[in-house]
C-alpha positions as CSV (number, residue, x, y, z in Angstrom):
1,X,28.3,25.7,-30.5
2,X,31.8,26.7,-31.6
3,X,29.9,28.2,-34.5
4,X,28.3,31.1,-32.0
5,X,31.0,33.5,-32.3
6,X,31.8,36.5,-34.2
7,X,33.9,36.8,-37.2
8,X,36.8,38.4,-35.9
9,X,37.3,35.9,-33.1
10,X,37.9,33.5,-35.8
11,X,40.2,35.9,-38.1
12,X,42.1,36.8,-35.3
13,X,42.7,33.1,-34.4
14,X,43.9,32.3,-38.2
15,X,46.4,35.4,-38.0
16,X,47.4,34.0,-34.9
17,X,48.0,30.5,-36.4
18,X,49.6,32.1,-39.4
19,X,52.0,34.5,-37.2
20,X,53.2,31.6,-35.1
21,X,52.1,33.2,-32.5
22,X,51.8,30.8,-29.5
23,X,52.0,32.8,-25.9
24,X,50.1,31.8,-23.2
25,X,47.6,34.6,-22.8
26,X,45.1,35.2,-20.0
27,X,42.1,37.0,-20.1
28,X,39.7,38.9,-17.7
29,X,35.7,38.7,-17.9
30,X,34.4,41.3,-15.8
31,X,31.6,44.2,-16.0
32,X,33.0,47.4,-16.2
33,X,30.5,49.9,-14.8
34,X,27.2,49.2,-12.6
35,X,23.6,49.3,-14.3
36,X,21.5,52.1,-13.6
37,X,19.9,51.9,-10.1
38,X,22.2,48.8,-9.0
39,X,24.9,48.3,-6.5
40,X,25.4,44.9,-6.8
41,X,25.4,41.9,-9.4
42,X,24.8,38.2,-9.1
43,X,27.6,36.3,-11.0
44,X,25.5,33.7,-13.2
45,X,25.8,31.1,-15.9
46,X,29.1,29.5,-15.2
47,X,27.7,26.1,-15.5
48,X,27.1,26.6,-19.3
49,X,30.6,28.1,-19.6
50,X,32.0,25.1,-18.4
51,X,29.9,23.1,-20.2
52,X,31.2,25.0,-23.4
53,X,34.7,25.0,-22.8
54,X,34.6,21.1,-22.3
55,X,32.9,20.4,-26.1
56,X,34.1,23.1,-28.0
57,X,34.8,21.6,-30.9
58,X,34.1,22.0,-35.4
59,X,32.5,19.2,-37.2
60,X,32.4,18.9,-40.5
61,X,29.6,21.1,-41.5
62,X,31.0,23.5,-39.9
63,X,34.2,23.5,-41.7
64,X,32.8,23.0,-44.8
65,X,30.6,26.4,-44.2
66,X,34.1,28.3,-43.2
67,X,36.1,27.0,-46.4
68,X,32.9,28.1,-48.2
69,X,33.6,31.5,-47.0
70,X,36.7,31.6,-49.1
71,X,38.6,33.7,-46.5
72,X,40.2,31.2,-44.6
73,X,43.6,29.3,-45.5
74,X,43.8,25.1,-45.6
75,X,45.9,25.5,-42.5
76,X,43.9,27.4,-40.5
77,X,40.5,24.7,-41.2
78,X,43.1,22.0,-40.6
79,X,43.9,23.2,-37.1
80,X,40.4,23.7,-36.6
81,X,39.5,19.9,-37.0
82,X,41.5,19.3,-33.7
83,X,40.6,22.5,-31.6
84,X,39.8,22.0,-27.6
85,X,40.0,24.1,-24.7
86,X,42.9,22.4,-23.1
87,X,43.6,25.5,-20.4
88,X,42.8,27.4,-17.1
89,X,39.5,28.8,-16.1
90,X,38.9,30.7,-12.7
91,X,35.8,31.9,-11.8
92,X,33.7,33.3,-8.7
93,X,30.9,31.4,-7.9
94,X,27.5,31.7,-9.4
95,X,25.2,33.2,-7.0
96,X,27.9,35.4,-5.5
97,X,27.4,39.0,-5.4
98,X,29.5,41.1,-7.3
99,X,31.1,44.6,-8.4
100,X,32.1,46.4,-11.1
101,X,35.6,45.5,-12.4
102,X,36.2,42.4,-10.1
103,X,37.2,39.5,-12.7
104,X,33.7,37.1,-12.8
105,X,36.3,34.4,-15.1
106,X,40.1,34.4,-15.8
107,X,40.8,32.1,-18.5
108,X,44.7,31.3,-19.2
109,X,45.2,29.2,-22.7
110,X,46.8,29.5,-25.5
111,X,46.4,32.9,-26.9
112,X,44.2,31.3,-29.9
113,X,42.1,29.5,-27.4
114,X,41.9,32.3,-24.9
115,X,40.6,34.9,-27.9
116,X,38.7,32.0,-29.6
117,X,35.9,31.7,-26.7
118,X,35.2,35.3,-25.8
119,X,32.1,36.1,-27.7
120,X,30.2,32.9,-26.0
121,X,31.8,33.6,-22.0
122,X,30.1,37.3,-22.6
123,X,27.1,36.4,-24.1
124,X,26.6,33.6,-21.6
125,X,27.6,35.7,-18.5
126,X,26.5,38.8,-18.7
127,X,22.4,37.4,-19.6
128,X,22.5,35.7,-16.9
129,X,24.0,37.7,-14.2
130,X,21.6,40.6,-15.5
131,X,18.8,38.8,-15.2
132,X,19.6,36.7,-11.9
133,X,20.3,40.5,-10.7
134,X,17.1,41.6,-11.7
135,X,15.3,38.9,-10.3
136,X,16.8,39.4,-7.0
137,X,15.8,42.7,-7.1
138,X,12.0,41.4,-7.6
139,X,12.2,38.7,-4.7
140,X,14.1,41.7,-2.7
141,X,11.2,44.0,-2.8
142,X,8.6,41.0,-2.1
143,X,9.7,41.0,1.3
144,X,9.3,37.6,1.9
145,X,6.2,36.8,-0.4
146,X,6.7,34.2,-3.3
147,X,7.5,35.6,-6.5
148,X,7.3,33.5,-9.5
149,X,9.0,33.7,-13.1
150,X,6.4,34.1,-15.8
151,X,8.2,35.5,-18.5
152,X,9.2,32.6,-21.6
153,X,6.4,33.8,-23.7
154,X,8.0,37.8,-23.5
155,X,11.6,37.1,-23.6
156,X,13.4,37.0,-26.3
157,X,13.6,33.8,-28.4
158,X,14.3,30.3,-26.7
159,X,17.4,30.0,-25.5
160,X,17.0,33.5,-23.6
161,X,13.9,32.1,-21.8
162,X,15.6,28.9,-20.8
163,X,18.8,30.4,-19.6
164,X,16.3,33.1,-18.1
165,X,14.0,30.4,-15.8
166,X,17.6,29.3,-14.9
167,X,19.0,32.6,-14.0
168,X,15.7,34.1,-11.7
169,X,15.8,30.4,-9.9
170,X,19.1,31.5,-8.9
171,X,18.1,35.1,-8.1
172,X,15.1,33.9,-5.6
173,X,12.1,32.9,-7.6
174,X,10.6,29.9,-6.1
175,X,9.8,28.9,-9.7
176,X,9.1,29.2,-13.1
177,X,5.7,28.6,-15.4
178,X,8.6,27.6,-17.9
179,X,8.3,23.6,-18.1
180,X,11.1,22.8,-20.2
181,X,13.5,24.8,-17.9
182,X,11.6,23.2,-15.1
183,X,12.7,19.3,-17.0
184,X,16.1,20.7,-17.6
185,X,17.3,22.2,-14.4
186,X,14.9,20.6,-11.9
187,X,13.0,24.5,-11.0
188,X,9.3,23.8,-9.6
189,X,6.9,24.7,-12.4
190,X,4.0,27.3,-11.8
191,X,0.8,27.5,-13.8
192,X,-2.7,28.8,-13.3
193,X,-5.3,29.5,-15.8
194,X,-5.8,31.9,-18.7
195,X,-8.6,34.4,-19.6
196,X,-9.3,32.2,-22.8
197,X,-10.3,28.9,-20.6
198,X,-12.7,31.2,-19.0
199,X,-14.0,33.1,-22.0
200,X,-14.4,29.6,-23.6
201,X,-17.5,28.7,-21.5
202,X,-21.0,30.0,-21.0
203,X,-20.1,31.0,-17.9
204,X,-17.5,31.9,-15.4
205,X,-18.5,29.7,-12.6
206,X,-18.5,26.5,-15.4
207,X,-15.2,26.8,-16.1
208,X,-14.1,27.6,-12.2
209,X,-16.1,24.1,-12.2
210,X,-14.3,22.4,-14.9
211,X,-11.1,23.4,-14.2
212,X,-11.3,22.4,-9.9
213,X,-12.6,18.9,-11.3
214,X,-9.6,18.7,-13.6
215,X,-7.4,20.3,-10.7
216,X,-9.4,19.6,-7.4
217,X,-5.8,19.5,-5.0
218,X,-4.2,22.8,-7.0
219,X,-7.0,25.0,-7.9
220,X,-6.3,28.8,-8.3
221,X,-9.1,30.7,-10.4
222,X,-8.1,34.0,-12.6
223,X,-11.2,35.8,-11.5
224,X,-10.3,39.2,-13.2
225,X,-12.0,38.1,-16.8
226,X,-15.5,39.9,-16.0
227,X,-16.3,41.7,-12.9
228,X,-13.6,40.9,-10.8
229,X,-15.6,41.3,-7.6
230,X,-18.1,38.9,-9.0
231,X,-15.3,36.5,-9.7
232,X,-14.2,36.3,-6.1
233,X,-17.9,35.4,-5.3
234,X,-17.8,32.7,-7.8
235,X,-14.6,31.6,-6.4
236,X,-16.0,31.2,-2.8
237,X,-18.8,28.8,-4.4
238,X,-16.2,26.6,-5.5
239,X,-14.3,26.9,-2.1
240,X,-17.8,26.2,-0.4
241,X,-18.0,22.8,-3.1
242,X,-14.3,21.8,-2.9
243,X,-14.8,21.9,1.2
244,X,-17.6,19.3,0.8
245,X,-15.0,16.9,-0.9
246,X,-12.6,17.4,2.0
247,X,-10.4,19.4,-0.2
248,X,-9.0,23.2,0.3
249,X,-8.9,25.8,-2.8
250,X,-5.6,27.1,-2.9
251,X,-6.8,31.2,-3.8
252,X,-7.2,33.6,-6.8
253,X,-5.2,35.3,-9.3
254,X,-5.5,39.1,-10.0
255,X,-4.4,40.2,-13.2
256,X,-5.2,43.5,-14.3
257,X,-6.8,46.7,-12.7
258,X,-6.0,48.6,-9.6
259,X,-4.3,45.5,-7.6
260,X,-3.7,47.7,-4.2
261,X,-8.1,48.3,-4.3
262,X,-8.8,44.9,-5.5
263,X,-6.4,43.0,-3.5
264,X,-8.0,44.4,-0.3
265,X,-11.3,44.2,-1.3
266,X,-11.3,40.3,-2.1
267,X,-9.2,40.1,1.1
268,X,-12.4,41.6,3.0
269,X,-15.0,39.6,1.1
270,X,-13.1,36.2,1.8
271,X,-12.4,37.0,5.0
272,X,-15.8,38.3,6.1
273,X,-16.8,34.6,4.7
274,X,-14.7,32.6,6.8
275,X,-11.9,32.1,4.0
276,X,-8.7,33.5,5.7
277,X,-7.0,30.3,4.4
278,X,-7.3,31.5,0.4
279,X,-4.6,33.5,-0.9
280,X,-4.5,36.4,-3.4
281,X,-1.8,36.1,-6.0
282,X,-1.1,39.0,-8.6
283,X,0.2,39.0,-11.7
284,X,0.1,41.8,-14.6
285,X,3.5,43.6,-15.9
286,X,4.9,43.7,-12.5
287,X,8.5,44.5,-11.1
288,X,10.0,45.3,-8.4
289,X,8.9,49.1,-8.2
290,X,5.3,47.9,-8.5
291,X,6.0,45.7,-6.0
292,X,7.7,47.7,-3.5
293,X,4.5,50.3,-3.5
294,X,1.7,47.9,-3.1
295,X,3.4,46.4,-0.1
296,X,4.2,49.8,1.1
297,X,0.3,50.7,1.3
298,X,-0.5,47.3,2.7
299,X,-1.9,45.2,-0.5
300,X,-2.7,41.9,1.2
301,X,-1.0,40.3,-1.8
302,X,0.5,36.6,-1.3
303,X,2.7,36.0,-3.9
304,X,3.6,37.5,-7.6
305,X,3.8,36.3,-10.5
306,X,6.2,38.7,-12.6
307,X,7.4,38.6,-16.4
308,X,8.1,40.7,-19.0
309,X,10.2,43.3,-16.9
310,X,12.3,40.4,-15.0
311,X,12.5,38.6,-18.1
312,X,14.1,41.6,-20.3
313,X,15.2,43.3,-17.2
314,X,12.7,46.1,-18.7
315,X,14.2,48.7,-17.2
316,X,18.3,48.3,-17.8
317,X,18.5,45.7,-20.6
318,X,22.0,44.9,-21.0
319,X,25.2,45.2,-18.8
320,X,28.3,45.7,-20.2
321,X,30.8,43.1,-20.1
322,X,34.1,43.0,-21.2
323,X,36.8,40.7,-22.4
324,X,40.2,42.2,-22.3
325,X,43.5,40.4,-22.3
326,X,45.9,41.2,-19.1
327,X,48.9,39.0,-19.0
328,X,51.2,37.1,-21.7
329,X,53.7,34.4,-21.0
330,X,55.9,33.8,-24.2
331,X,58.4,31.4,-25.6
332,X,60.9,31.8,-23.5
333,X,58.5,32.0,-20.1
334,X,58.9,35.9,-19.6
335,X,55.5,36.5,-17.9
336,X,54.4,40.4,-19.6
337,X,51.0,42.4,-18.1
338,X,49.1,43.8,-20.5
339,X,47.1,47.3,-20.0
340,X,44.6,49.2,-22.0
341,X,45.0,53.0,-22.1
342,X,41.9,54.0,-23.9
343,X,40.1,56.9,-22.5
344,X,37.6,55.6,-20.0
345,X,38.5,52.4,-21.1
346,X,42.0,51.5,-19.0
347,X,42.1,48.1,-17.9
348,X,43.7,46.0,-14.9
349,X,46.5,44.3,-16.0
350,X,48.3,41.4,-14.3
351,X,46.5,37.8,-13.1
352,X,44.3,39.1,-10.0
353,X,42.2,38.1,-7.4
354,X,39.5,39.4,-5.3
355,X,39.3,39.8,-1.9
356,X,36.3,40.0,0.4
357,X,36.4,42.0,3.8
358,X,33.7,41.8,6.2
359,X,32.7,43.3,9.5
360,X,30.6,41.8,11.8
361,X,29.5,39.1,9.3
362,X,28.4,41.6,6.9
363,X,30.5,42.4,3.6
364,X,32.2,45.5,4.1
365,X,34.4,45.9,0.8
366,X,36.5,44.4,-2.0
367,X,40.4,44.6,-2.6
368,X,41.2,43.7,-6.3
369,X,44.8,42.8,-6.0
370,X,47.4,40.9,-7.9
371,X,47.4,37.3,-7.8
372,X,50.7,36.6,-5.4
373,X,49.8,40.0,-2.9
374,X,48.6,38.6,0.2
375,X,45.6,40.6,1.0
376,X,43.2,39.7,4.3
377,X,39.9,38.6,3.6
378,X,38.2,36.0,1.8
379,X,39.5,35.2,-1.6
380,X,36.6,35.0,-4.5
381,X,38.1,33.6,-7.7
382,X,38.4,29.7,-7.5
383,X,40.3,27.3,-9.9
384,X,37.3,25.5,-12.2
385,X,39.1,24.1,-14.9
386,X,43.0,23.0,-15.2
387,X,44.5,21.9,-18.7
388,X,41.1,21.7,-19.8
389,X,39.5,19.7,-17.4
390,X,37.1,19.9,-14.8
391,X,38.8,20.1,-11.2
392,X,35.8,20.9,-8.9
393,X,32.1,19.8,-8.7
394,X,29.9,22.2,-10.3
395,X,27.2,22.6,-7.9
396,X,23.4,22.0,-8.4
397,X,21.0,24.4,-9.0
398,X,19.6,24.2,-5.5
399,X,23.0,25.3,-4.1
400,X,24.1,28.2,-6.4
401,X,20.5,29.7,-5.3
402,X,21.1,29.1,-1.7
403,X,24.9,30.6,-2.3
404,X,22.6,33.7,-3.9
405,X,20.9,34.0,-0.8
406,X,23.3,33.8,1.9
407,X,25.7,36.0,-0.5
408,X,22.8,38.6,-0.4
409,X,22.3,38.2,3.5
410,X,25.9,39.6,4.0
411,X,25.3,42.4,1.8
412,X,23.9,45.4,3.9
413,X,20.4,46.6,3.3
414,X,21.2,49.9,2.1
415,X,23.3,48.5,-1.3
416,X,19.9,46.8,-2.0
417,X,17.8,50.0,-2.7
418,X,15.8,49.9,-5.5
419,X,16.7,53.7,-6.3
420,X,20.1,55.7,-5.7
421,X,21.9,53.2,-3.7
422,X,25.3,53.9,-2.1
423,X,28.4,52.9,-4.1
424,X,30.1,50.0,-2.8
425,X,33.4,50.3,-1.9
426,X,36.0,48.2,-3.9
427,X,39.3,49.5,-3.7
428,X,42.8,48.4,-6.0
429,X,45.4,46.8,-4.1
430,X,48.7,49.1,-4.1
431,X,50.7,46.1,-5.9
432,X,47.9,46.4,-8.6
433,X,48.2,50.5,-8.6
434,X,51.8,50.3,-8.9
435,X,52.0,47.4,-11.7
436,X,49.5,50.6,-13.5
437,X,51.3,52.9,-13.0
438,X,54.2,51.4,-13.9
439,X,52.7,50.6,-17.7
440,X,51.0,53.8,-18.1
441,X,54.3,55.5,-18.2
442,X,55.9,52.8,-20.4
443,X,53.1,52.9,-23.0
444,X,52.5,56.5,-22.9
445,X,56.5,56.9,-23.0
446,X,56.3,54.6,-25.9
């Protein structure tokens, strides 16, 4: 994995080497400006972070493959033989809800090892926070009702739809049709039938027939493949058939068509049989705007089953994280900030933390501030790793996603509107303002 950077990371690092450049460096991870149509974030994929920093290292092939390159010096591959991560790492906790320009991880290392790992810490994070985001957003607007990740076969490539499943577990989803996330990480796995198992027998009520006999205690028929009304008939026959056995039919998936029309009509035909027990689950390119309206006009839908648009987070694709450096400590232990000036672009210098007010048990805004101020409220960033070893329990899956949802229970309704939501406040600590100001004018000077 040391191999999943970019070039420069690893040029840098050899002009570092060459320069006998050694300072202790630390660096911020954070996001610098909100999505559009979000208020919020949901820090995500610390675990493989950790994971990372704790095995970094260059085998052979590897090595071979950079010598190959005919760029790099003997001394610089030698070094690399022996490379670790042996610093700091501070991060907030997966599952916490976040804002624009709080620090999400503050590595301190040697300045080689700090610049070494940035491409993987922002391709790791910022996935996974957008799509845990997204997800919430989904399970938000469900009020309630079970939503369910569907999206491996639209995401893009493998790794995205394992650290995906992962990420929407986190966000709120009860589960995943994934199955290798589901062996991985322990998420419950989902599944129903396809249009093809239908399509591949003479008739629709055979293959309700073959698959209940295969699947008598977790039978939910995809009845959308013909007549979709028809299908809910055929559906009740089977309900009728698995009743005889002593054995309930769990309901139906919808899948295409007007869900808000068909939804209440097979809601009308069950129930008009005596069915009120069966639910109606819907699937179909769904997020959480589709979502939102059905419920709105009162589509007795159960649960949803949504992919594509969580998956890619169709409608704001990326966020955009950063990796900036903010602090040197060098030979001689003189501890210098470090601020970037660039239009629309200036950074936070100093080691920070962030501070969480609340009012009434309800988060009511942030304080970035430098590490020693002493600022009331409850502090964010948490030590992970310490001369590169682990110093706290990650936690399991199962508790990140419960941290999601109590994190989410603090955070007042109106931040969590799927349109035009109110900015929330996070404010810079005067400390931090004056350490700015006080380097804007130095640099500028300069």
């Amino acid at each position: 994995m040391a191999m999943l950077t970019d070039l420069y990371e690893l040029t840098m690092s050899a002009a570092y080497l060459e320069s006998e450049i050694e300072e202790i460096a630390t660096f911020d991870l954070f996001i610098r400006e909100m999505p559009k149509n979000r208020d919020y974030l949901i820090a995500c994929g610390l675990e493989q972070v950790v994971n990372y920093l704790q095995n970094i290292s260059f085998n052979n092939e590897a090595l071979d493959y950079l010598k190959q390159q005919g760029i790099f010096k003997e001394g610089f591959l030698n070094y690399l033989k022996n490379f670790k991560f042996t610093g700091e790492l501070h991060a907030i906790p997966e599952g916490t809800v976040v804002f624009p320009q709080e620090p999400l991880l503050r590595v301190t290392a040697p300045i080689i090892q700090a610049q070494f790992i940035e491409t993987y810490l922002l391709n790791t994070i910022t996935f996974q926070t957008l799509i845990a985001t997204k997800a919430s957003r989904v399970v938000n607007a469900a009020g309630g009702k079970e939503v369910i990740d569907f999206a491996l076969r639209r995401v893009h490539g493998a790794d995205a739809g394992i650290k995906g499943s992962r990420a929407t577990y986190i966000g709120g989803c009860v589960g995943t049709s994934n199955v290798l996330a589901g062996m991985l990480y322990g998420i419950p796995i989902y599944g129903t039938i396809a249009h093809s198992f239908i399509m591949a027998h003479e008739s629709e009520i055979d293959a309700f027939r073959n698959y209940t006999d295969a699947f008598p205690d977790k039978c939910l028929l995809l009845i959308d493949t013909y007549d979709t009304i028809e299908g809910a008939r055929n559906s009740l026959i089977i309900a009728k058939e698995l009743e005889r056995l002593g054995k309930r039919m769990i309901g139906v998936r919808l899948d295409s068509g007007d869900l808000l029309k068909l939804s209440k009509e097979v809601r009308k035909l069950f129930d008009k049989n005596g069915y009120k027990y069966l639910k109606i689950f819907a699937s179909g390119d769904l997020d959480e705007y589709k979502i939102e309206e059905l419920l709105k006009k009162g589509a007795p839908i159960d649960s949803f089953g949504v992919g594509t648009a969580m998956g890619v987070s169709k409608d704001q694709p990326f966020v955009n994280g950063n990796y900036k450096i903010v602090e040197v400590t060098n030979r001689k232990g003189d501890v210098i900030p470090r601020i970037k000036l660039s239009k629309g672009k200036k950074t936070l210098p100093g080691r920070k933390q962030v501070y969480r007010a609340y009012e009434k048990g309800m988060m009511s805004m942030d304080v970035i501030a430098l590490e020693n101020e002493e600022i009331d409220g409850e502090k964010l960033l948490e030590p992970v790793i310490r001369n590169g070893k682990l110093v706290r329990e990650l936690p399991k899956l199962k508790e990140i996603r419960e941290r999601c949802k109590n994190s989410l229970v603090k955070l007042p309704e109106k931040y969590k509107k799927l349109t035009n939501p109110p900015v929330y406040k996070v404010e810079l600590s005067s400390g931090l303002k004056k350490l700015m100001e006080e380097l804007t004018q130095k640099y500028m000077r300069g």
